[in-house]
C-alpha positions as CSV (number, residue, x, y, z in Angstrom):
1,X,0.0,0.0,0.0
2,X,2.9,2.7,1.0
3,X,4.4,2.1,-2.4
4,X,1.2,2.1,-4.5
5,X,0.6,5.4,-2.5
6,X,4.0,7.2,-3.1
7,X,4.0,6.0,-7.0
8,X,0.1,7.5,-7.2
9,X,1.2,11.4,-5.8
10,X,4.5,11.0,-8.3
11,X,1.9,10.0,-11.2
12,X,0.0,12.4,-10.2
13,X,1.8,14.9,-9.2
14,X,1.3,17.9,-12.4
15,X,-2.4,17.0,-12.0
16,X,-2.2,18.6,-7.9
17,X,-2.9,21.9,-7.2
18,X,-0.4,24.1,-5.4
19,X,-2.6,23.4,-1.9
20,X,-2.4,19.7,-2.8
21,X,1.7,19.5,-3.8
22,X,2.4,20.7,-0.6
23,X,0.2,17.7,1.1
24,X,2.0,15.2,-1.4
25,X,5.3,16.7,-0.6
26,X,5.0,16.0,3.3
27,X,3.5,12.3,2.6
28,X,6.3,11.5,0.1
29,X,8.8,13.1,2.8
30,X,7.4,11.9,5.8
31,X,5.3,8.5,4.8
32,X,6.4,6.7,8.1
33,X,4.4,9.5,10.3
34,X,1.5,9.4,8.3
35,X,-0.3,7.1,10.1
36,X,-0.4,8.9,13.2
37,X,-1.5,12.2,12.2
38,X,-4.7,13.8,11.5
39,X,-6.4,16.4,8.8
40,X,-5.7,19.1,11.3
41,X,-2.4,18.3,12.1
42,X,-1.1,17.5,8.3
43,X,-2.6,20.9,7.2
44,X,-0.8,22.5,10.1
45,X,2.6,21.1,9.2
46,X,1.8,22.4,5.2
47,X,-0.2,25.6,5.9
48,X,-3.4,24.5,4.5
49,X,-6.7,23.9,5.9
50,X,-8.0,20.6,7.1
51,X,-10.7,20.3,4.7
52,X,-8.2,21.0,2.1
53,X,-6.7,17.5,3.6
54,X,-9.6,16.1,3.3
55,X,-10.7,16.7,0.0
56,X,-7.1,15.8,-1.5
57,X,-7.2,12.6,0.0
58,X,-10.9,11.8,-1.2
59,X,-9.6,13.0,-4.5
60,X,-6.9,9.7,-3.9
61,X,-9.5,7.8,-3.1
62,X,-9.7,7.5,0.7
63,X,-13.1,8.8,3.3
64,X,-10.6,10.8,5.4
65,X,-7.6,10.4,7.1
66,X,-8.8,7.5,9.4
67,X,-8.9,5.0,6.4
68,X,-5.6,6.7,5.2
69,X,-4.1,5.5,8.4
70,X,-5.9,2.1,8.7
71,X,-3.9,1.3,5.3
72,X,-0.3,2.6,5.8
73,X,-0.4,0.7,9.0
74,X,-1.1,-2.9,7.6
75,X,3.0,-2.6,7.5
76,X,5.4,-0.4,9.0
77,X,6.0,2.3,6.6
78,X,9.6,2.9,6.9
79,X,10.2,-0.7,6.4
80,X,9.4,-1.0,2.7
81,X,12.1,1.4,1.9
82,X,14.6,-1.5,3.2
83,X,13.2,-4.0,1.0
84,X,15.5,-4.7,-2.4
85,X,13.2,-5.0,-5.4
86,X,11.8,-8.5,-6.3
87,X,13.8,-10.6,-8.2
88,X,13.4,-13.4,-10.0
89,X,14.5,-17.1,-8.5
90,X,17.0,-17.8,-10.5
91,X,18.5,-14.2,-10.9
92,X,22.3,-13.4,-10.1
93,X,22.1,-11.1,-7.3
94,X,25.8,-9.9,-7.8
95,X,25.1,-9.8,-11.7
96,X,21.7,-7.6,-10.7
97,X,23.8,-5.5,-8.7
98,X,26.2,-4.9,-11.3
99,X,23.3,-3.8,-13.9
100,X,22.0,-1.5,-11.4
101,X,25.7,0.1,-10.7
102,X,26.4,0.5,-14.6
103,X,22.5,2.1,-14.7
104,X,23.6,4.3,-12.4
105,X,26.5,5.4,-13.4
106,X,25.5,6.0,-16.7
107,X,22.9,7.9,-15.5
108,X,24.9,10.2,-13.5
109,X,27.1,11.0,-16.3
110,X,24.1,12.3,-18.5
111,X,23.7,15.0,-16.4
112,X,27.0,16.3,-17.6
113,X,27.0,19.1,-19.9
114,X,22.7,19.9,-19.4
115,X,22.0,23.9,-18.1
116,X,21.7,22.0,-14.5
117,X,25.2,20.7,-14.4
118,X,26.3,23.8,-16.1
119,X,24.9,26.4,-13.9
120,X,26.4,24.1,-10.4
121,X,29.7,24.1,-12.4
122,X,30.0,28.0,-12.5
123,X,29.0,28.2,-9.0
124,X,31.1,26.1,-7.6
125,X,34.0,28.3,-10.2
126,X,33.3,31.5,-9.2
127,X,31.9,31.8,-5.9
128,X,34.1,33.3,-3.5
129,X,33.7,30.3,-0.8
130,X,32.0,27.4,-0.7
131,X,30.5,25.7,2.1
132,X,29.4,21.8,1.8
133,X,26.6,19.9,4.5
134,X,25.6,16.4,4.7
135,X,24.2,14.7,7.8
136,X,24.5,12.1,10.2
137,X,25.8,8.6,8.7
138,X,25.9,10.1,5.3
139,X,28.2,13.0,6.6
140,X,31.1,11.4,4.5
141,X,29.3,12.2,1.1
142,X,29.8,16.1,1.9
143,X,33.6,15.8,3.4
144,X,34.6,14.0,0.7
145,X,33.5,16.6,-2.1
146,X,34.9,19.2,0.3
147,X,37.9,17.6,0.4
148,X,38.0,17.1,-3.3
149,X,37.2,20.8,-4.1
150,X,39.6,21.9,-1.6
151,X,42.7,20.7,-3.7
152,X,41.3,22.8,-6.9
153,X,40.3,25.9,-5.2
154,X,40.9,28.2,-2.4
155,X,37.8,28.6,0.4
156,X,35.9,25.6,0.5
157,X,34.5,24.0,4.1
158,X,32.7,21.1,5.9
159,X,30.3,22.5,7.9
160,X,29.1,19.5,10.3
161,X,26.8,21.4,12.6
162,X,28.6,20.9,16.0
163,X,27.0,24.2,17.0
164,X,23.4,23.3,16.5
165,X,22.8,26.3,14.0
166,X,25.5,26.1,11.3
167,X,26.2,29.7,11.9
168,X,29.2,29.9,9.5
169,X,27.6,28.7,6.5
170,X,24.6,30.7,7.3
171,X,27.5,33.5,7.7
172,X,28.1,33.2,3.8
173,X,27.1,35.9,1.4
174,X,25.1,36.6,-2.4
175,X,28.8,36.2,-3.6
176,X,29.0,32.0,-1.9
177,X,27.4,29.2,-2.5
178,X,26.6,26.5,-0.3
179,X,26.2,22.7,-1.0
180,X,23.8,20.3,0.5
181,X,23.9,16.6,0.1
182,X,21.2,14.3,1.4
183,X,18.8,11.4,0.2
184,X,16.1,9.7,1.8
185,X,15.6,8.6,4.0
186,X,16.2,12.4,4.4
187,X,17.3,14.1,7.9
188,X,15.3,16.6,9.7
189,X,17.6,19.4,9.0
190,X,18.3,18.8,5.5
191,X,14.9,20.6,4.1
192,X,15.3,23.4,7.2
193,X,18.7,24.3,6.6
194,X,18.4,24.3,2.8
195,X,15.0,27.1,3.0
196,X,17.2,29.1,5.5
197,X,19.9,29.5,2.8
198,X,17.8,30.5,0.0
199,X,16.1,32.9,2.7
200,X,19.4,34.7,3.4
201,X,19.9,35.0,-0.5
202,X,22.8,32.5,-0.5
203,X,23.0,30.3,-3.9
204,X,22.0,26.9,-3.3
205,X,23.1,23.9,-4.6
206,X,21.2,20.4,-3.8
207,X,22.4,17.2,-4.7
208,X,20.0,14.6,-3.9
209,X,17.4,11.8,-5.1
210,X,14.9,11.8,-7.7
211,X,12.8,11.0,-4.9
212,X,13.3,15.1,-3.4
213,X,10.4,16.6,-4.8
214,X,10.6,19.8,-3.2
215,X,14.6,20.4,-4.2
216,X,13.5,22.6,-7.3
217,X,11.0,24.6,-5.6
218,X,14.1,26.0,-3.5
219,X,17.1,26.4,-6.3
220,X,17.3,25.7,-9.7
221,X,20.7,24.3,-9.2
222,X,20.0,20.4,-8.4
223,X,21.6,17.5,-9.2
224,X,20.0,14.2,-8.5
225,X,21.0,10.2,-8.4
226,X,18.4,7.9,-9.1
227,X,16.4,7.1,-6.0
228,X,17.3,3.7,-4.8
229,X,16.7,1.3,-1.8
230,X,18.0,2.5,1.3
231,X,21.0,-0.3,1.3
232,X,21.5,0.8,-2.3
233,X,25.8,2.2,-2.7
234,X,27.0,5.3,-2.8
235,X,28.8,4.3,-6.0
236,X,26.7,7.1,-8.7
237,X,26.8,9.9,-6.0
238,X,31.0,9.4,-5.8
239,X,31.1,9.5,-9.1
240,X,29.3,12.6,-9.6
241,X,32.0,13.9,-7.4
242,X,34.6,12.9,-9.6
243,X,32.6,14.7,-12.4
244,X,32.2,17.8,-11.0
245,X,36.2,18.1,-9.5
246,X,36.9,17.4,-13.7
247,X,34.4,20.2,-14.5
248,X,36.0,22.4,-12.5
249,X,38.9,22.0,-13.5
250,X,38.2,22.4,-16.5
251,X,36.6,25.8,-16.1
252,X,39.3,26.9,-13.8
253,X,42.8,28.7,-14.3
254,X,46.0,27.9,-12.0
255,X,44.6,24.3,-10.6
256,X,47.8,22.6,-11.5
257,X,49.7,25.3,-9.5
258,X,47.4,24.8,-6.8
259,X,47.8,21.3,-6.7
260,X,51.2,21.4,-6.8
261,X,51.5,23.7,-3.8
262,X,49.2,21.6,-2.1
263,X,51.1,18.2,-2.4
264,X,54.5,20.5,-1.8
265,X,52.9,21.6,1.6
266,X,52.1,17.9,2.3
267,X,55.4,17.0,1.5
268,X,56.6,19.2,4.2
269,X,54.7,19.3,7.0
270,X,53.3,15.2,6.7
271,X,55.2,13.8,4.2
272,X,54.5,10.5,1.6
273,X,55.7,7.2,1.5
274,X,58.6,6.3,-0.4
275,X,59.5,10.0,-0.9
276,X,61.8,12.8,1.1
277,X,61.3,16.1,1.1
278,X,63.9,18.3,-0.7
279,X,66.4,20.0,1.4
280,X,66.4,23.7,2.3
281,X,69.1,25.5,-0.1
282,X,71.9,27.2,2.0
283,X,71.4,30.7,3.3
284,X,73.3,33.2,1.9
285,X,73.7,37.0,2.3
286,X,74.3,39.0,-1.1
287,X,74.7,36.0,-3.0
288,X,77.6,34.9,-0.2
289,X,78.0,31.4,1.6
290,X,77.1,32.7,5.4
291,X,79.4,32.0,8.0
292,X,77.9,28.2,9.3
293,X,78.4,27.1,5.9
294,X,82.2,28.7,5.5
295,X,82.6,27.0,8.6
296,X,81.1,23.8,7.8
297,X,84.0,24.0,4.4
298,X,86.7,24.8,6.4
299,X,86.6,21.8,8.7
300,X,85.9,19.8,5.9
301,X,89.4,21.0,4.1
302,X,90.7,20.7,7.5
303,X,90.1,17.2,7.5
304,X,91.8,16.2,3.9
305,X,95.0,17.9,5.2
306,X,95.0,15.8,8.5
C-alpha cells in the first residue's frame, strides 16, 4: 500500500494543485508518520486547511484520514524502503547489482553538460567560498567533495553542525554558494537548513534523489541520483564527485599550480611514502655562503690535510 501510495502522488503529481503538492510533498517526505497524524495536524505542518486535507485525500480515493491510516499501518511504513526489489529465483544477485551500478552510473554522467550541471559548475567556479553539509551517517558524502574541491580551489568548508545552527555557513554571502547533500531517508535538517539559505539569499546547490520533490521549488541548481533502496551504494553519488572536481577544472585557471602547492605543503609538513622532502638550499647574504656554511667548508678541508 505505502508504495502504491508514493507512485500515485508521483503519477500524479502535475495534476495537484499548489494546496495539494504541498500535502503530497510531506507524505512523500514523511510517509512513516503518516499514520499517526490527522487532517488538522497534516494541514498544520503544510499551511493548508484541514478540509483542504480532506478533499485531497478523497480525490486519492480515501473517506478521510482514518482509512488513510488504517492502510499505511497494515505494514510499518519505513520498512518497505529497506526492501530490495523483487527478483526473479534464478537471478544473479551480484550480476543484478552490477546492472544497477552500470545504470547508475551512466545515468549520473548524463547529467554532464545539461543547463543544471552547467549552472552548479559556474557556482562552484566563481563563488568566492563554498560551504558543503551532509548529515548524520551520510556526513562522508559532503567531506569528501569538500575535500575534493579543496585541492582545486581556495575557500571551501565542511560544515558538520557541532553548533546546533550552522552559523558559519549561514555567515556566507550573495557572492558564496553552499552545497547540500542528502537522500532519503532524508534528515530533519536537511529541508530546514536548505530554505534558510535561500532565505538569506545564499545560492544553493542540492544534490540529492529523484525522490526530493521539493529540491527545485528552493534552487534551480539540483543535481540528482536515481532514488534507490536504502542499502543501495553510494557508487553514482561518488562519481558525480569525480565529475564535477573534472568540471572544475576544466573551467578553472591555476589548478595545477594549486595542486602542486598543495602536495608540496604535504610533503613538508606530513610527508608520503617512499619519498623525502627536498632540502632547504643554503642561506646566503648577497649571493655569499654565510658563516655556518664557510665553517662547515673549512673543517671539511681541514680534514683532507689531516
Amino acid at each position: 500500500m505505502t508504495k502504491n501510495l508514493q507512485q500515485e502522488l508521483k503519477d500524479r503529481w502535475d495534476t495537484f494543485t499548489a494546496s495539494e503538492q504541498k500535502i503530497a510533498v510531506y507524505m512523500l517526505q514523511n510517509i512513516r508518520d503518516v499514520p499517526f497524524e490527522t487532517a488538522v495536524s497534516l494541514g498544520e505542518h503544510v499551511g493548508v486547511s484541514a478540509m483542504t486535507v480532506g478533499r485531497f485525500l478523497r480525490n486519492l480515493g480515501y473517506d478521510g484520514v482514518a482509512e488513510l491510516r488504517e492502510a499505511l499501518r497494515e505494514k510499518g511504513t519505513w520498512e518497505q524502503l529497506y526492501e530490495e526489489p523483487a527478483q526473479s529465483k534464478d537471478t544473479d544477485a551480484v550480476a543484478a547489482h552490477l546492472q544497477e551500478e552500470i545504470r547508475a552510473l551512466s545515468e549520473v554522467h548524463s547529467l554532464v553538460g545539461t543547463n543544471e550541471w552547467k549552472s552548479v559548475v559556474k557556482l562552484l567556479v566563481s563563488a568566492d567560498r563554498v560551504s558543503v553539509a551532509s548529515f548524520q551517517h551520510a556526513a562522508f558524502l559532503g567531506q569528501g567533495l569538500a575535500k575534493m574541491l579543496q585541492q582545486l580551489r581556495p575557500s571551501v568548508s565542511f560544515h558538520p553542525g557541532s553548533d546546533g545552527a550552522y552559523i558559519d555557513m549561514l555567515d556566507s554571502t550573495r557572492n558564496s554558494c553552499v552545497v547540500l547533500i542528502d537522500v532519503r531517508r532524508y534528515f530533519k535538517q536537511f529541508r530546514p537548513l536548505a530554505t534558510e539559505v535561500v532565505k538569506s539569499g545564499i545560492p544553493l546547490v542540492l544534490i540529492t534523489d529523484t525522490d526530493c520533490y521539493w529540491a527545485r521549488e528552493l534552487t534551480p541548481h539540483v543535481l540528482m541520483v536515481r532514488a534507490n533502496w536504502v542499502w543501495h551504494s553510494y557508487s553514482g553519488l561518488i562519481s558525480l564527485f569525480s565529475l564535477l572536481a573534472a568540471s572544475v577544472i576544466q573551467q578553472s585557471g591555476g589548478v595545477m599550480e594549486r595542486i602542486g602547492h598543495v602536495n608540496e605543503m604535504r610533503q613538508k609538513l606530513v610527508g608520503y611514502m617512499g619519498s623525502s622532502p627536498k632540502k632547504d638550499p643554503e642561506p646566503s647574504v648577497d649571493g655569499r655562503k654565510t658563516k655556518t656554511s664557510l665553517n662547515r667548508a673549512a673543517d671539511s678541508k681541514s680534514k683532507k690535510l689531516r
